[in-house]
N, C-alpha and C positions, 0 to 999 in steps of 0.2 A: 884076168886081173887077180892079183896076189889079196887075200885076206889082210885086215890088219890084225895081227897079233892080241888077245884079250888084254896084254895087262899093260897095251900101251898107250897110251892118252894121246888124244888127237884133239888137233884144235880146229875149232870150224866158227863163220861167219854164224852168230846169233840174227833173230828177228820175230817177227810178232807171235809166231807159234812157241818162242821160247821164253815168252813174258812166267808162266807159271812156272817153269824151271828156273827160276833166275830169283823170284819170290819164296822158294820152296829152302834153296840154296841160304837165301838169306836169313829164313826161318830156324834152317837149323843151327846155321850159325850163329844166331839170338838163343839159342837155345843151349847151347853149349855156353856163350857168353855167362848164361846165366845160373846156369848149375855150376859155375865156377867163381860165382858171387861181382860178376863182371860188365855190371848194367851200365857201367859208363859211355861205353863204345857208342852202344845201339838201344839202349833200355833194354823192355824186358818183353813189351807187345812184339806179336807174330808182324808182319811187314806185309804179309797177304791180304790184313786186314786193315791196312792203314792205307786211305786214296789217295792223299800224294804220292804215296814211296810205290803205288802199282801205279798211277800216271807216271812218277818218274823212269821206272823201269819199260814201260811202254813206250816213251821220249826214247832213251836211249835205244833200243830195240829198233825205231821208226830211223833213226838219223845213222844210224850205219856203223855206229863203236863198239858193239855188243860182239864178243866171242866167246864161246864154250868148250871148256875142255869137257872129253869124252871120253870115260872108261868102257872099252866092250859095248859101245853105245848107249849108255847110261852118263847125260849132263853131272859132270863131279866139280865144275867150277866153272867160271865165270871172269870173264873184267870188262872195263869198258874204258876207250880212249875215247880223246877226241881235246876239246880246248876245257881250259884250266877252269875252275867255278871261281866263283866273284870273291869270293871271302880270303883268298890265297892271292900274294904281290904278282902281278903280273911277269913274267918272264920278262927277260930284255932278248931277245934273239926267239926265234919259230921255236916251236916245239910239241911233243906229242905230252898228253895230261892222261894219268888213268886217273879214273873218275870210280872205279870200283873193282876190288878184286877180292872173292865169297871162292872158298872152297869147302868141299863138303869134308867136315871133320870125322867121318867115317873111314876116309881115305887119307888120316893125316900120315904123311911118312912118306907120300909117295911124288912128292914136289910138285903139286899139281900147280900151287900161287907162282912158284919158282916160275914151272912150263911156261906158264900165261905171260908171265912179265916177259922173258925172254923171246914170247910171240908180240909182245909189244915194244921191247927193243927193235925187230927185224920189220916190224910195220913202220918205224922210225925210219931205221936205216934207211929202206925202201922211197920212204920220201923224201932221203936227205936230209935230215933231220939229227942234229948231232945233241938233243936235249930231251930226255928224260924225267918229265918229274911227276910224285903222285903225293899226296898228304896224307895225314893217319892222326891217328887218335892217340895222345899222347899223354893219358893219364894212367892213375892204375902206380906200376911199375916201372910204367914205358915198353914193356913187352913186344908192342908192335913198330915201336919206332926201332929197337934192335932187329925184330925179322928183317925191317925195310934195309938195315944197314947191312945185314947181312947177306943181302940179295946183290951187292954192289951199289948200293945209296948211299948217300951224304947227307946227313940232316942242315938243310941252312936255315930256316926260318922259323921262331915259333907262333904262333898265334891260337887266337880264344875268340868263339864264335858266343854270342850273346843268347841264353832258349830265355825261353819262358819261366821254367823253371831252375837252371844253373844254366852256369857256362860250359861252353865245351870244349876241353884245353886241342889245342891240334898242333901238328911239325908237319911243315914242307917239306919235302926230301927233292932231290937231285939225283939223275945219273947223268955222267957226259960219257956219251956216244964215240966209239973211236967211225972214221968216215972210213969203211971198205968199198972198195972198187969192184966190178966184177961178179956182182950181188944181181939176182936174177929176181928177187922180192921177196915176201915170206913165206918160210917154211911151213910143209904143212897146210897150203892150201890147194 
């Protein structure tokens, strides 16, 4: 059996052993959020110590949308598919929803969000599925609604989730899926 090469990112089915990788990922990326004065996103608390965000991350983990990019065997990112959350219009036709996507900012450069999404494209395909969409947090600069544009999204929807203490502005985004023939499933597993 051929090695895989160190410096190339592989993606593999997440699950309950990778609950603290997945919380670890998100810590640093609160952490980076936040030495760049950027508490809007996510605040500023670690995620490892907050029980719903490690039940939610165990939910997803449990229910099968959890996958992990791998550097040289080391967990570098994260996302999770599956069906859309309640606060975003519901689609009109099927479709696949990312629900989360953390890379580790030690490794920015290396297109690790890119890999993930385009592993969540070909999970789409695979089911027939010609609709793509994920939401983002859309204050700030908008910084992240341009990554998502730049990944091949479309921003159509805005909307504003109600906290406790502010609101929290968000954009739906969209990909349409071309339908290929011929398609054996997704790569990479």
């Amino acid at each position: 059996m051929d090695a895989v090469p160190r410096d190339e990112i592989v993606v593999r089915p997440g699950g309950s052993d990778d609950v603290a990788a997945v919380l670890a990922l998100l810590d640093g990326a609160t952490r980076w959020l936040v030495e760049r004065g950027r508490t809007g996103q996510w605040g500023s608390a670690p995620h490892s110590g907050n029980p719903r965000r490690i039940d939610q991350v165990r939910r997803w983990a449990a229910e099968g949308g959890l996958y992990l990019a791998e550097l040289a065997g080391r967990p570098v990112g994260a996302i999770v598919v599956g069906a859309a959350v309640p606060h975003v219009p519901a689609a009109t036709e099927p479709e696949l929803y990312v629900n989360l996507l953390v890379s580790d900012r030690a490794h920015a450069g290396r297109r690790i969000g890119a890999r993930l999404l385009e592993y969540a494209e070909e999970l789409a395909r695979a089911q027939g599925l010609a609709l793509l969409r994920v939401d983002c947090y859309a204050g700030d600069d908008g910084a992240l609604v341009r990554y998502y544009e730049s990944q091949g999204f479309t921003a159509t929807e805005p909307f504003t989730v109600p906290l406790v203490d502010r609101s929290w502005p968000g954009q739906l985004l969209e990909r349409r899926l071309s339908r290929r023939t011929g398609e054996d499933g997704p790569a990479g597993t």
